[in-house]
C-alpha positions in Angstrom: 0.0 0.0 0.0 1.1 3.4 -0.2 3.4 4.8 -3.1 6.8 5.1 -3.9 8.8 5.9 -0.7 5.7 6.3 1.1 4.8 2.8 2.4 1.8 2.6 4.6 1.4 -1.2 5.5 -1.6 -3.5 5.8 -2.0 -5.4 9.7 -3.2 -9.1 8.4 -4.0 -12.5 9.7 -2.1 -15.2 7.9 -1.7 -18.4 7.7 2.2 -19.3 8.4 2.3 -21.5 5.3 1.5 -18.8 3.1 4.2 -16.9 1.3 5.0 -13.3 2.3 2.6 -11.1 0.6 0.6 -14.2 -0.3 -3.0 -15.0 1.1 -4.1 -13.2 3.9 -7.2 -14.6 6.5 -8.3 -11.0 7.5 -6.6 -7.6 7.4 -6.8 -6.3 11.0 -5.7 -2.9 10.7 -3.0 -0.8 9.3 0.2 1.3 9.8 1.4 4.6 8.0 4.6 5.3 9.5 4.8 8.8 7.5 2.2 10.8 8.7 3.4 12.9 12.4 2.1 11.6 14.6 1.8 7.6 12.7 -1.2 6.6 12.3 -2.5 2.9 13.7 -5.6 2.1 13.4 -6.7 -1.4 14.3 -9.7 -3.7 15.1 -9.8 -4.1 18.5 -12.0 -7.0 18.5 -10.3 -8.8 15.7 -7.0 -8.6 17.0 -8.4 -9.8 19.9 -10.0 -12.9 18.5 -6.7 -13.9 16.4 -4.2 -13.4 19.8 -7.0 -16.1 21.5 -7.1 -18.2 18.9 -2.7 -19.0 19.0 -1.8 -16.5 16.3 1.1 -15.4 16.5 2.4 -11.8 16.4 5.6 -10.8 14.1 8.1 -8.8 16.9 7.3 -5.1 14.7 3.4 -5.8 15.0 3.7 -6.7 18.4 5.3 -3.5 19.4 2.8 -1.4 17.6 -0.2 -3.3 19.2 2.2 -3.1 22.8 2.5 1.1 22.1 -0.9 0.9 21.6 -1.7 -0.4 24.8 -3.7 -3.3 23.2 -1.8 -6.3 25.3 -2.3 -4.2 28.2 -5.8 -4.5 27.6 -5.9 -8.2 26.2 -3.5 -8.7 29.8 -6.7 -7.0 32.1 -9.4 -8.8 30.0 -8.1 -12.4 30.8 -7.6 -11.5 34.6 -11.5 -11.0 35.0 -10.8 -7.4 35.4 -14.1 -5.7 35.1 -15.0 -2.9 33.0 -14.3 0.1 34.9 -11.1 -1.1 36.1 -10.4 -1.7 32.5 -11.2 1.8 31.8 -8.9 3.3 34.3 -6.1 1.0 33.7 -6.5 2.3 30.3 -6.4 6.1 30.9 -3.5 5.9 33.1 -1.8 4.2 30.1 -2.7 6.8 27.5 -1.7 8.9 30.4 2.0 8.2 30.8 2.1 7.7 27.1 1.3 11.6 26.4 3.7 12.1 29.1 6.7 10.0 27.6 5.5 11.7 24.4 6.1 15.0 26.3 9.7 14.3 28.1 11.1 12.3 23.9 10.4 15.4 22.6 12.2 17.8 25.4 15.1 15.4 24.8 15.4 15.8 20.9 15.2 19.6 21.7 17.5 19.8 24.5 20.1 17.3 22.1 19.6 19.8 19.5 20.3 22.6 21.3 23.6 21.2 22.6 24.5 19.8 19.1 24.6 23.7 18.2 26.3 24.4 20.5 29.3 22.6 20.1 29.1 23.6 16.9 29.7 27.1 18.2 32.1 25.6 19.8 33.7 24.6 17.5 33.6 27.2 15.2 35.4 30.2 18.0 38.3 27.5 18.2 38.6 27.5 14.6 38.8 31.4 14.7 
């Protein structure tokens, strides 16, 4: 999916024996890495259903579907959580997310800033 040098990629249930980019069970969501922030979108349900019936996660789509906060979820479903807790599990997740979101970026800024810097640096030694 996608176009040149812009992939966006499909989230499917396969069978194992297929090939690659063979037959595909049921396409489950997707991924488009290019758009700020990425995009996921994925059927909760679905995804759901495939994890309880043995399928197996490649280690990328398991780390979008972990960010997501999906296995967090899955993890509180199976231990007879109930609803509400469910729900507040889930906002304190999406909670420290935004947060984590918040403190990455201060990093890339504050790295910048000090990449410039030495540059200065750099530069009045030169002169």
């Amino acid at each position: 999916m996608g176009r040149k040098k812009k992939p966006i990629y499909k989230i499917v249930a396969a069978d194992a024996r297929s090939p690659r980019d063979g037959r595909v069970i049921e396409e489950v969501g997707f991924y488009d890495p290019n758009a700020n922030p990425m995009q996921l979108n994925f059927k909760e349900d679905r995804i759901f259903y495939w994890l309880n019936s043995g399928a197996q996660p490649t280690d990328t789509v398991r780390s979008l579907i972990k960010r997501e906060g999906l296995l967090l979820k899955r993890n509180l479903i199976k231990r007879k959580k109930t609803e509400e807790e469910i729900s507040g599990e889930m906002e304190k997740y999406d909670m420290t997310k935004k947060a984590r979101g918040l403190k990455e970026n201060e990093m890339k800024l504050r790295r910048k800033a000090n990449k410039k810097k030495k540059a200065e640096e750099k530069k009045e030694e030169k002169a």
